[in-house]
N, C-alpha and C positions, 0 to 999 in steps of 0.2 A: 504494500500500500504506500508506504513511504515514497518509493522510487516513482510511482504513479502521479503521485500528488509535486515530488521533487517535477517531473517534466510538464508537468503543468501550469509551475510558477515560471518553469523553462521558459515556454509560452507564451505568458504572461507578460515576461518581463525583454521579449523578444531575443533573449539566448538561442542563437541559431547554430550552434554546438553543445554539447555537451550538457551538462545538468550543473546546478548554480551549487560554488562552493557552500557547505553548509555551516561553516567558522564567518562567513562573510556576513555585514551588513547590509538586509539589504537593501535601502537607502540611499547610504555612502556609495558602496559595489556597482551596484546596479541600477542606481538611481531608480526607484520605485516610486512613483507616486501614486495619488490617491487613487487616478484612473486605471493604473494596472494593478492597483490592491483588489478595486473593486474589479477590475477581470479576471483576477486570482479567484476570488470568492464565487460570481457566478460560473467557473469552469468546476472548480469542487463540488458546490451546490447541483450544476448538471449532473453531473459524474457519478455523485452518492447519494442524490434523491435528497438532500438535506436543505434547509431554511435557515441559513445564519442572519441571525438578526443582531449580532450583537459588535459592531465595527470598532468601536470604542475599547473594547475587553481584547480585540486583535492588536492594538494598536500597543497593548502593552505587553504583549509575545512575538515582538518584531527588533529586538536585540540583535540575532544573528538568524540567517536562512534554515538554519538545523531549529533551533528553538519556534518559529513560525509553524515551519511544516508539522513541529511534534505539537502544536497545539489545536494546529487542524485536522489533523487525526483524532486525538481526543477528539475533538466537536464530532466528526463522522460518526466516531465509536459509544459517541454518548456519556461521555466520560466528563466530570467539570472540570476547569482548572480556574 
């Protein structure tokens, strides 16, 4: 699931190689902004049938690309953080 979700921020964040380091900011890295956060979330929300409503509570699991992904998992898995 992980690697699924990692190619999806891929996507997201217009990486046309490879999958985004997961030590990386990604902000700084990658320059993320709010329009490809929010194509992050609707590409997950396709993906796994799920309804995130909560963009604010993301904002504060967006330290590094590894910690992001591991909290959008939890959210798929139902899991709180």
């Amino acid at each position: 699931m992980k690697e699924k979700i990692m190619f999806l921020l891929a996507d997201s964040i217009g990486l046309d190689e490879g999958l985004p380091d997961t030590d990386a900011d990604p902000i700084k890295k990658y320059e993320m902004d709010s329009v490809m956060i929010l194509d992050f979330v609707i590409r997950i929300e396709d993906e796994y049938g799920i309804d995130f409503q909560d963009f604010s509570e993301l904002s504060n699991h967006m330290s590094t690309v590894g910690e992001m992904t591991d909290y959008m998992m939890g959210m798929i898995k139902g899991g709180s953080h």
